[in-house]
PAVEX-850184 format. One record per residue: residue in three letters; x negated, y, z of N, C-alpha, C in turn. Coordinates in steps of 0.1 Angstrom, whole numbers, padded with zeros to 4 digits, m for minus. Each point is the difference from the previous one (the first is absolute). Layout:
N
<residuo:Ala	n_px:X	n_py:Y	n_pz:Z	ca_px:X	ca_py:Y	ca_pz:Z	c_px:X	c_py:Y	c_pz:Z>
...
//
This chain:
128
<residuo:Unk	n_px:m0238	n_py:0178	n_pz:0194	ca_px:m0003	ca_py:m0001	ca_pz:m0014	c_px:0011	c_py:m0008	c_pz:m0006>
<residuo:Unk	n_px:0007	n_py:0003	n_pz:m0012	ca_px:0009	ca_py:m0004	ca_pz:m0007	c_px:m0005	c_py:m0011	c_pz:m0008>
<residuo:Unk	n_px:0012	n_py:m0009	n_pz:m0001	ca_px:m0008	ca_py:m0012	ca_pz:m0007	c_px:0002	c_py:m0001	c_pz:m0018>
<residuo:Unk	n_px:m0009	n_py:m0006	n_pz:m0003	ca_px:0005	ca_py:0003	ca_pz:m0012	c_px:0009	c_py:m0010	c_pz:m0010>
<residuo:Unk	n_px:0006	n_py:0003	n_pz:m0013	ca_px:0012	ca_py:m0009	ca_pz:0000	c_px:m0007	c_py:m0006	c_pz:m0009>
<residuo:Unk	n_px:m0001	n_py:m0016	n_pz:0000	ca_px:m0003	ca_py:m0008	ca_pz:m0007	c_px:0006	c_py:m0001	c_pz:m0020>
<residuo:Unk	n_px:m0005	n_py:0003	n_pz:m0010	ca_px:0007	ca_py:m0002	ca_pz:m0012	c_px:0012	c_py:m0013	c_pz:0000>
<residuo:Unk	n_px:0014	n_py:0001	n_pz:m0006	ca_px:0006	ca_py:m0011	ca_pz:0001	c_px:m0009	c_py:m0013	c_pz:m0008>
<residuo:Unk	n_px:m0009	n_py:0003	n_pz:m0008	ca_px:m0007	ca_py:m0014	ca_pz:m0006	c_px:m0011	c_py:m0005	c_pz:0008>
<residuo:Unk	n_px:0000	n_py:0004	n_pz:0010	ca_px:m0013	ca_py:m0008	ca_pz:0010	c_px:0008	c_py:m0007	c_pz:0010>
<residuo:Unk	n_px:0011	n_py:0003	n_pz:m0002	ca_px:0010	ca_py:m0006	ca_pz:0011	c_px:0007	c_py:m0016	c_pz:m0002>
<residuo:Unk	n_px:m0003	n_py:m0008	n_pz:0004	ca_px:0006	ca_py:m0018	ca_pz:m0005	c_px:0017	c_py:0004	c_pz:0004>
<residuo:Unk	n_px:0007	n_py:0002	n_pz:m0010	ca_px:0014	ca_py:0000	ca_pz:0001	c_px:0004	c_py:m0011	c_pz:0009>
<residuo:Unk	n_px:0011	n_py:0006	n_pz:0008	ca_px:0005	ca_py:m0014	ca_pz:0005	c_px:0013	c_py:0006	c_pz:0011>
<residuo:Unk	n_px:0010	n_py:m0006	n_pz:m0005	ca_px:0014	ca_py:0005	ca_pz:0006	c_px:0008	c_py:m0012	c_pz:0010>
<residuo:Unk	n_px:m0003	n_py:0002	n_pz:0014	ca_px:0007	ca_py:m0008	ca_pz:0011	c_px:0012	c_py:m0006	c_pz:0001>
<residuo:Unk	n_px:0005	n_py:m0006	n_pz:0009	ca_px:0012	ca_py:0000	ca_pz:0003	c_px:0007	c_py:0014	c_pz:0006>
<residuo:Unk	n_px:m0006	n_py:0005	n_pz:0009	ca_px:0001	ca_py:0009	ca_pz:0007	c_px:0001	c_py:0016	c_pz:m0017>
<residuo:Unk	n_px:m0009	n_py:0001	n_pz:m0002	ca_px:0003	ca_py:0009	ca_pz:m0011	c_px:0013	c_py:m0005	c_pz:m0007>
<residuo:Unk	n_px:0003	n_py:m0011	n_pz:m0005	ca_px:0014	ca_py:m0004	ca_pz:m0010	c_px:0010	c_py:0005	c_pz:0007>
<residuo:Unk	n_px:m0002	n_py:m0005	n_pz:0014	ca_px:0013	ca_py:0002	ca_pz:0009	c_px:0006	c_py:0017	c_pz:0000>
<residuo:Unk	n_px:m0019	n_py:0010	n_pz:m0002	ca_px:0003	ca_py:0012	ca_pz:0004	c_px:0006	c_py:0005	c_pz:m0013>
<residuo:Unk	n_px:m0002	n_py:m0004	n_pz:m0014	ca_px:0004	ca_py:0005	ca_pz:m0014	c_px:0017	c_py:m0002	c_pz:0002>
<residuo:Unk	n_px:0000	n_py:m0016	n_pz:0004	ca_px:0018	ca_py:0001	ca_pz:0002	c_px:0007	c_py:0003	c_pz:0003>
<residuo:Unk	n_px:m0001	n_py:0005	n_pz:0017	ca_px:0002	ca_py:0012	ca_pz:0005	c_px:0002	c_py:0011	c_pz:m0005>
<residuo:Unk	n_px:m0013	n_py:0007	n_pz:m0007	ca_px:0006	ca_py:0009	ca_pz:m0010	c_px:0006	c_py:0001	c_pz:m0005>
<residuo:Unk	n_px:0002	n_py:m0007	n_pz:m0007	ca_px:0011	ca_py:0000	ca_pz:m0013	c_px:0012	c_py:0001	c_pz:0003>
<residuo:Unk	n_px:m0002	n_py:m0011	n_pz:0012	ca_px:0014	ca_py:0003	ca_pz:0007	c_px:0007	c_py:0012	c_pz:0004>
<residuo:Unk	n_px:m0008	n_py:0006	n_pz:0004	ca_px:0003	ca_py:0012	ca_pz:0008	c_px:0003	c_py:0012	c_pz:m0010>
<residuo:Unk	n_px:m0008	n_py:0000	n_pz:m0014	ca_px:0009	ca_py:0008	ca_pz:m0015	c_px:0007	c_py:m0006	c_pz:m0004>
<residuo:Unk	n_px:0008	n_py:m0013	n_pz:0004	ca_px:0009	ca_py:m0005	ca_pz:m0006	c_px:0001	c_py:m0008	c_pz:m0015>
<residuo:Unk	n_px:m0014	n_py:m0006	n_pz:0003	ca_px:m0007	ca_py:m0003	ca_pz:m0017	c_px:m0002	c_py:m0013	c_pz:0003>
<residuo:Unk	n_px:0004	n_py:m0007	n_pz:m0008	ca_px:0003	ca_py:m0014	ca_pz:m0002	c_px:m0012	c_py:m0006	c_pz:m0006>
<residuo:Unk	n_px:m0007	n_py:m0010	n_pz:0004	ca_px:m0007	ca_py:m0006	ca_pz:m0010	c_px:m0007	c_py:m0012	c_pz:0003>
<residuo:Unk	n_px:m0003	n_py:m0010	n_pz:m0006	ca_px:m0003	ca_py:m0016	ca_pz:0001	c_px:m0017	c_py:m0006	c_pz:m0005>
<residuo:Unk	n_px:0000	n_py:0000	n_pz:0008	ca_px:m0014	ca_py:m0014	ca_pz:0005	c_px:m0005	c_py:m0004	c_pz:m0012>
<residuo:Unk	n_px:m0012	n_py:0001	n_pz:m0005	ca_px:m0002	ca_py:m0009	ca_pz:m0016	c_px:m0013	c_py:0001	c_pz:0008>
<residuo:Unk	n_px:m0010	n_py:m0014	n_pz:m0005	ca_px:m0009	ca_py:m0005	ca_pz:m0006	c_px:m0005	c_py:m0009	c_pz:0013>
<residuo:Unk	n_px:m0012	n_py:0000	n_pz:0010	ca_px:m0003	ca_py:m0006	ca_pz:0009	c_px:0007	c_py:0008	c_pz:0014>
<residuo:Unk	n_px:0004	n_py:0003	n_pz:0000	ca_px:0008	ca_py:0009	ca_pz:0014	c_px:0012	c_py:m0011	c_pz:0001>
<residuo:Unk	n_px:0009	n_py:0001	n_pz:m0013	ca_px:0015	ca_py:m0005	ca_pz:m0005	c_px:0001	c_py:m0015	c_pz:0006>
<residuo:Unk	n_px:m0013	n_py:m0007	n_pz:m0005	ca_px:m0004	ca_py:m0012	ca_pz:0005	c_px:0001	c_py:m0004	c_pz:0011>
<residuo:Unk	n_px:m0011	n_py:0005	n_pz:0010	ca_px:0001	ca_py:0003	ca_pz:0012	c_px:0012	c_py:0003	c_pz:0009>
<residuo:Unk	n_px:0007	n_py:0007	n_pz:m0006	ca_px:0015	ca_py:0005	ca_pz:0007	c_px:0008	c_py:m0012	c_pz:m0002>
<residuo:Unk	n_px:0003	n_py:m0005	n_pz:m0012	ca_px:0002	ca_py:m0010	ca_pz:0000	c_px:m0001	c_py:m0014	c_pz:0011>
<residuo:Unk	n_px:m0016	n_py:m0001	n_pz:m0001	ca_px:m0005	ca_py:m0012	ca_pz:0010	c_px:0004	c_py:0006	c_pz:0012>
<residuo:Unk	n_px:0000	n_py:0013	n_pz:0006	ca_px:0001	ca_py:0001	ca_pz:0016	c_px:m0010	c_py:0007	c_pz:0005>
<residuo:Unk	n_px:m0014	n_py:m0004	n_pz:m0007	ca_px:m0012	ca_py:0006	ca_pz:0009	c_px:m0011	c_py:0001	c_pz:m0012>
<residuo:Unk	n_px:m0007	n_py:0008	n_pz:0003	ca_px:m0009	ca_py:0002	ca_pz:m0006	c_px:m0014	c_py:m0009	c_pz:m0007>
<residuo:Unk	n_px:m0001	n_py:m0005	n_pz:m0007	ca_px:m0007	ca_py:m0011	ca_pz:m0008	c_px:m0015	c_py:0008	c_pz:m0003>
<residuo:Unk	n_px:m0007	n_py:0012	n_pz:m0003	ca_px:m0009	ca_py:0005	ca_pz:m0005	c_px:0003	c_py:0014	c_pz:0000>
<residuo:Unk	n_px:m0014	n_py:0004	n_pz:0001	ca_px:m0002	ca_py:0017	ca_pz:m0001	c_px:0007	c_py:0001	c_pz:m0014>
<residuo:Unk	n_px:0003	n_py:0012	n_pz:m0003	ca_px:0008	ca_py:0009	ca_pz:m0007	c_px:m0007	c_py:0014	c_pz:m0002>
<residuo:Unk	n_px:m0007	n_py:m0001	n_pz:m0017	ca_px:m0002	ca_py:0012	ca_pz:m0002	c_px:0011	c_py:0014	c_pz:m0003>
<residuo:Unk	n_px:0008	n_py:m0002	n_pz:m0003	ca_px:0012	ca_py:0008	ca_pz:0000	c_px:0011	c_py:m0004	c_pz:m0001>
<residuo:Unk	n_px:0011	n_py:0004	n_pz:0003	ca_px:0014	ca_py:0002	ca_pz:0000	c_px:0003	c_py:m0002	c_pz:m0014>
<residuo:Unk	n_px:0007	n_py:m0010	n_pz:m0006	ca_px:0009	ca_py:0000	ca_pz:m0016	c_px:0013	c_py:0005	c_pz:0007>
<residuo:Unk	n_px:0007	n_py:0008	n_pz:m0008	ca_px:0014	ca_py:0004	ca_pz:0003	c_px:0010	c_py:0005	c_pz:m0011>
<residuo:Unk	n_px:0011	n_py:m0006	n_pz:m0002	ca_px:0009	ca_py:0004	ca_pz:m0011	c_px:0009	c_py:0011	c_pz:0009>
<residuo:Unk	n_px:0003	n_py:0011	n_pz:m0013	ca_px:0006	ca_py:0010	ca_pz:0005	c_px:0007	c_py:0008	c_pz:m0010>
<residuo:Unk	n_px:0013	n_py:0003	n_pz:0002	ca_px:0008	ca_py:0006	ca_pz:m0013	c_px:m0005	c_py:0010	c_pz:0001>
<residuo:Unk	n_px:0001	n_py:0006	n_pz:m0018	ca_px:m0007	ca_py:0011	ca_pz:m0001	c_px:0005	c_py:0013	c_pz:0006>
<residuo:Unk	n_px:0010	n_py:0002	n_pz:0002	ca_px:0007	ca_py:0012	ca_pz:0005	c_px:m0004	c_py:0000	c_pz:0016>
<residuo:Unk	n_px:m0004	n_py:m0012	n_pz:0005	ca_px:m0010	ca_py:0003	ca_pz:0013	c_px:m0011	c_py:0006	c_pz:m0001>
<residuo:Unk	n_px:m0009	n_py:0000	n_pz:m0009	ca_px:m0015	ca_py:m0002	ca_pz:m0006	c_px:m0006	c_py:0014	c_pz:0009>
<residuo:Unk	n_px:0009	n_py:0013	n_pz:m0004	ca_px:m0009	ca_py:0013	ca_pz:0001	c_px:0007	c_py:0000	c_pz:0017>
<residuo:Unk	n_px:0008	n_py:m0003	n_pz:0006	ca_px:0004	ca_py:0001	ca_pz:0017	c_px:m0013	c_py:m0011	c_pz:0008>
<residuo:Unk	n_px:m0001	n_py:m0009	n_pz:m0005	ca_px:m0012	ca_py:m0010	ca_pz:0005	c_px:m0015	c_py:0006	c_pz:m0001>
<residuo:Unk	n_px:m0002	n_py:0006	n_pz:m0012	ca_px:m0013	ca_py:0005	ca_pz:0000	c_px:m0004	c_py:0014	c_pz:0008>
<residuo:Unk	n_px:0016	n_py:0007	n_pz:m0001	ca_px:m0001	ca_py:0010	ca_pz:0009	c_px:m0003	c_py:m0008	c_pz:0015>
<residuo:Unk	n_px:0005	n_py:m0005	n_pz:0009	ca_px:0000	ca_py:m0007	ca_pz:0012	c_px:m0016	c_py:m0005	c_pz:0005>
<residuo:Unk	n_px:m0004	n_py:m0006	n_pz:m0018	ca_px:m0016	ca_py:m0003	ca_pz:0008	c_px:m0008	c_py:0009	c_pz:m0002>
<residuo:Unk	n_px:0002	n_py:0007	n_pz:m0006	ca_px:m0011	ca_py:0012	ca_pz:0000	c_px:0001	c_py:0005	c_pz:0010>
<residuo:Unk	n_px:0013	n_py:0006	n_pz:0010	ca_px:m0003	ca_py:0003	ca_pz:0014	c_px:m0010	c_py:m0011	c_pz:0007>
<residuo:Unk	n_px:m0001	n_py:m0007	n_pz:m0002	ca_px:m0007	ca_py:m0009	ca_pz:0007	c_px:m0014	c_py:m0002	c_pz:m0003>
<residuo:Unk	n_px:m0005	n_py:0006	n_pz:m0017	ca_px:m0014	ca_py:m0002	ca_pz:0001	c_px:m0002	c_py:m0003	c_pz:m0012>
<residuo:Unk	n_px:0014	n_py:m0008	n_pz:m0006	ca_px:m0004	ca_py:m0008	ca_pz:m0013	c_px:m0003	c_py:0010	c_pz:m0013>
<residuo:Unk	n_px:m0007	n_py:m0009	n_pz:m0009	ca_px:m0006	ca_py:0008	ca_pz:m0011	c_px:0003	c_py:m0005	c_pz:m0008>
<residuo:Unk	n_px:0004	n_py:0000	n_pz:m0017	ca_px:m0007	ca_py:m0009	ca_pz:m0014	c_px:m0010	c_py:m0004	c_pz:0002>
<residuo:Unk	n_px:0001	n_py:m0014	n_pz:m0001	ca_px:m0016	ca_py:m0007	ca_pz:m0001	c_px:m0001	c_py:m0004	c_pz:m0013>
<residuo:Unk	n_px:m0011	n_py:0006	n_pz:m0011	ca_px:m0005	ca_py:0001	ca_pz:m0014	c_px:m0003	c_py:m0012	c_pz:0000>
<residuo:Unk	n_px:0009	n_py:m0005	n_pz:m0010	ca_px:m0002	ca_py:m0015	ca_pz:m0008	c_px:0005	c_py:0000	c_pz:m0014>
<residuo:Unk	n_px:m0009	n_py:m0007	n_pz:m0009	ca_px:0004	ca_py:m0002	ca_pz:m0016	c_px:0015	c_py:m0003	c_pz:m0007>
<residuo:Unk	n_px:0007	n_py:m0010	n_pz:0015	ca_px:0007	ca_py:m0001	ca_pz:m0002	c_px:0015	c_py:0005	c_pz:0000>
<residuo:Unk	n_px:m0005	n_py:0014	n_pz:0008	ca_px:0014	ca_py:0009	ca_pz:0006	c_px:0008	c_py:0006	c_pz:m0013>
<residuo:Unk	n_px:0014	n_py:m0007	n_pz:0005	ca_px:0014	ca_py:0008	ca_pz:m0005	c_px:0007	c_py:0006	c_pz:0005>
<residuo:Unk	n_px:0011	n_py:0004	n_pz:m0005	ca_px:0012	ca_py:0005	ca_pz:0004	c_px:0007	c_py:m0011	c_pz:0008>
<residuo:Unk	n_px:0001	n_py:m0014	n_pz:m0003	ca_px:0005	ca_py:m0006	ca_pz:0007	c_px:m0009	c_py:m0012	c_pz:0007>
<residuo:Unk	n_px:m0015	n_py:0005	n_pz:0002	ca_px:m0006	ca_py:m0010	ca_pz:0007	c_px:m0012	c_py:0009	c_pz:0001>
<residuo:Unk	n_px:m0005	n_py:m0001	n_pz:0013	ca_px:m0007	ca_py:0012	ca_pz:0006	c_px:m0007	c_py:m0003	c_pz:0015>
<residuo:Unk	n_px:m0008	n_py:0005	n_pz:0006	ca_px:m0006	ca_py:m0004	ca_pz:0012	c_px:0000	c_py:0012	c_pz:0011>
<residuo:Unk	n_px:0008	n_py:0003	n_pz:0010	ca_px:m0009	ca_py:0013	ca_pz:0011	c_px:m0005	c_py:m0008	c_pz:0011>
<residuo:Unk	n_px:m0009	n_py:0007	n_pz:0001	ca_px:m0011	ca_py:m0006	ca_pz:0015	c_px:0003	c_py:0011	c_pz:0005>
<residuo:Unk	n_px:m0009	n_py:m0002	n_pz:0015	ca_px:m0006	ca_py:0009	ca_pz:0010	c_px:m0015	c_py:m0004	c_pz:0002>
<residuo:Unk	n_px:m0004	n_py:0010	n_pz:0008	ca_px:m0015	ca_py:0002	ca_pz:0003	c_px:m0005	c_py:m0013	c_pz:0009>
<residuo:Unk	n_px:0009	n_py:m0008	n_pz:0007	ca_px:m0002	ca_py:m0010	ca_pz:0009	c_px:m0001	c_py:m0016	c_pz:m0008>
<residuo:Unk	n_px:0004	n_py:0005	n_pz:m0015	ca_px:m0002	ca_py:m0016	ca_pz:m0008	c_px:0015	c_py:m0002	c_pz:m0004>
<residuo:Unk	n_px:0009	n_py:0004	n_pz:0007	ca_px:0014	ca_py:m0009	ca_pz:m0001	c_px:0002	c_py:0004	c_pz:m0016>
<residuo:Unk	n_px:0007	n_py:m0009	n_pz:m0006	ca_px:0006	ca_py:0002	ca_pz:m0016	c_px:0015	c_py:m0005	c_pz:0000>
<residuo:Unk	n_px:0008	n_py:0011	n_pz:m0005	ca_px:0014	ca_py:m0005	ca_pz:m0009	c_px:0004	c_py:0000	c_pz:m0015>
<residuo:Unk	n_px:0000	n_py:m0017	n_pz:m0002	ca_px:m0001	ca_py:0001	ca_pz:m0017	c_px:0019	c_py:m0001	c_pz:m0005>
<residuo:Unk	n_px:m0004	n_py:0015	n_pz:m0004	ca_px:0018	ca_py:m0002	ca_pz:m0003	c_px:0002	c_py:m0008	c_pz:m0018>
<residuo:Unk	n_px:0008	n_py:m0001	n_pz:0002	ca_px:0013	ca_py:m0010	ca_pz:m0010	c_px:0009	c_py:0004	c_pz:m0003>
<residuo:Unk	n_px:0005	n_py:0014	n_pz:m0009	ca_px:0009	ca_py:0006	ca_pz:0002	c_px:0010	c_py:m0009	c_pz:m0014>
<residuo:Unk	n_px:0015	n_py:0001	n_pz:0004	ca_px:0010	ca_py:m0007	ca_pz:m0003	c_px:0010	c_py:0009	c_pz:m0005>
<residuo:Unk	n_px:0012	n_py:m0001	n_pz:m0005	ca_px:0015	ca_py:0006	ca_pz:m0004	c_px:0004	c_py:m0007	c_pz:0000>
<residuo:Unk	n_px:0012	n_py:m0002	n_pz:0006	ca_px:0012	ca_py:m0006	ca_pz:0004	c_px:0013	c_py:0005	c_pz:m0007>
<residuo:Unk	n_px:0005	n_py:m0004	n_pz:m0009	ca_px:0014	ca_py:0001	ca_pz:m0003	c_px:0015	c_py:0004	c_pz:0004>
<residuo:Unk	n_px:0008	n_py:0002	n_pz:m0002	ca_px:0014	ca_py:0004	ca_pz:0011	c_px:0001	c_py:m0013	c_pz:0007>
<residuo:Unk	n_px:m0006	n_py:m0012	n_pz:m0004	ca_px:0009	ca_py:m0011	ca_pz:0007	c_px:m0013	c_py:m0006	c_pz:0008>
<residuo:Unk	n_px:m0014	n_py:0009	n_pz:0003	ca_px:m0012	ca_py:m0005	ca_pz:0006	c_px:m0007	c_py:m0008	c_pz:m0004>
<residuo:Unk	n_px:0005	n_py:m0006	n_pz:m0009	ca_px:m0014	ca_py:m0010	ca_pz:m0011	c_px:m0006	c_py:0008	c_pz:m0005>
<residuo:Unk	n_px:m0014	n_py:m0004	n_pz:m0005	ca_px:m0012	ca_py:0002	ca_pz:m0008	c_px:0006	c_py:0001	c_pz:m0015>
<residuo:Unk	n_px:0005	n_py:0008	n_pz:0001	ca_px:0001	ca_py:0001	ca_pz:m0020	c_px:m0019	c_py:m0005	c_pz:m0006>
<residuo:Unk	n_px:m0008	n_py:0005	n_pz:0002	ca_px:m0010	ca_py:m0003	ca_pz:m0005	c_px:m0004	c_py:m0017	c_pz:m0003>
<residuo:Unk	n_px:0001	n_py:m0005	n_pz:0014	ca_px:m0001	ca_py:m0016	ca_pz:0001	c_px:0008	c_py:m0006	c_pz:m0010>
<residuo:Unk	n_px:0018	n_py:0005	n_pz:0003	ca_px:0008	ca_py:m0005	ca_pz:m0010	c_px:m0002	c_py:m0005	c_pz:m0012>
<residuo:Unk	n_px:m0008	n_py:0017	n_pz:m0006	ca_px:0001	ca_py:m0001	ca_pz:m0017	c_px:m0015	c_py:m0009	c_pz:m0003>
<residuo:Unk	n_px:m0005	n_py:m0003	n_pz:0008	ca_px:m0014	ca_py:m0003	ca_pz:m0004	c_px:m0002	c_py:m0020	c_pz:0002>
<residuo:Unk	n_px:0011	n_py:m0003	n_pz:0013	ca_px:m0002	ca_py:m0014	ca_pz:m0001	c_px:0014	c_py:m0005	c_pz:0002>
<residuo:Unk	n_px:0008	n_py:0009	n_pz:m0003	ca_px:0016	ca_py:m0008	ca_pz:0002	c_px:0006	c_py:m0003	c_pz:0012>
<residuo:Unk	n_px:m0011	n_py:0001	n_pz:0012	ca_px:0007	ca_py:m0002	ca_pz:0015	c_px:0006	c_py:0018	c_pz:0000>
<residuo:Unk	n_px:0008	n_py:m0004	n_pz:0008	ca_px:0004	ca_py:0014	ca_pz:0009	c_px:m0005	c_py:m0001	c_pz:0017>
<residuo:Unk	n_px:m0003	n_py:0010	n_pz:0001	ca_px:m0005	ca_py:m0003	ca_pz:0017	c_px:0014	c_py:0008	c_pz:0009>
<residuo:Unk	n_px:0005	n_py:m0009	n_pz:0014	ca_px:0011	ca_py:0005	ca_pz:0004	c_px:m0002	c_py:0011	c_pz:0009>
<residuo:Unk	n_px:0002	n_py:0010	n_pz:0001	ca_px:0001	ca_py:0012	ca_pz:0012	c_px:m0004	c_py:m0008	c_pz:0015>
<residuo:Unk	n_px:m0011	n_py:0005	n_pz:0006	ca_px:0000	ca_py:m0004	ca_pz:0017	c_px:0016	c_py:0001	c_pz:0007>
<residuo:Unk	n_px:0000	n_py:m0008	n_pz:0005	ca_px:0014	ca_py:0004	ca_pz:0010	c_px:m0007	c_py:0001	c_pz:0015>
//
């Protein structure tokens, strides 16, 4: 007997260490760059894990955006339907609960945030 798939909203989101490890991998492996934000970032930071994690926050230039979403949809991921969804801020799940809340960004010829720039006068400097 085949089991049946649970709806993603009955499911308590919640994204491991072991799943983060598996997303960065990913990315790695298309070549797609992208950085740690919200309770994960923290974490990484400290060394070890402090608290469950309902999803993954992740900054990502936009010219990554449609290679990333291609990658997890092999894997399962979906749009997850929220009031909040943009073009540059958006959610894909899978059927197992995991969530990636992207953060999508543009970067300039010299790798700063033009957006951050014009808005609070810092410039952010390119990762090295």
């Amino acid at each position: 007997m085949a089991s049946a798939r649970r709806p993603r909203d009955t499911i308590q989101p919640e994204m491991t260490a072991d799943d983060v490890g598996d997303f960065l991998e990913l990315m790695a492996a298309h070549g797609i760059r992208v950085w740690l934000d919200g309770g994960w970032a923290v974490d990484a930071c400290l060394g070890s894990q402090t608290r469950p994690h309902g999803d993954l926050d992740i900054v990502i230039e936009e010219r990554d955006v449609t290679r990333a979403a291609a990658a997890l949809h092999g894997r399962g991921y979906e749009p997850v339907p929220r009031s909040d969804t943009r073009a540059w801020n958006f959610v894909l799940g899978d059927d197992a609960g995991r969530q990636i809340d992207f953060h999508v960004i543009t970067l300039d010829e010299h790798g700063c945030g033009p957006t951050v720039r014009r808005r609070t006068g810092i410039s952010m400097p390119p990762a090295r």
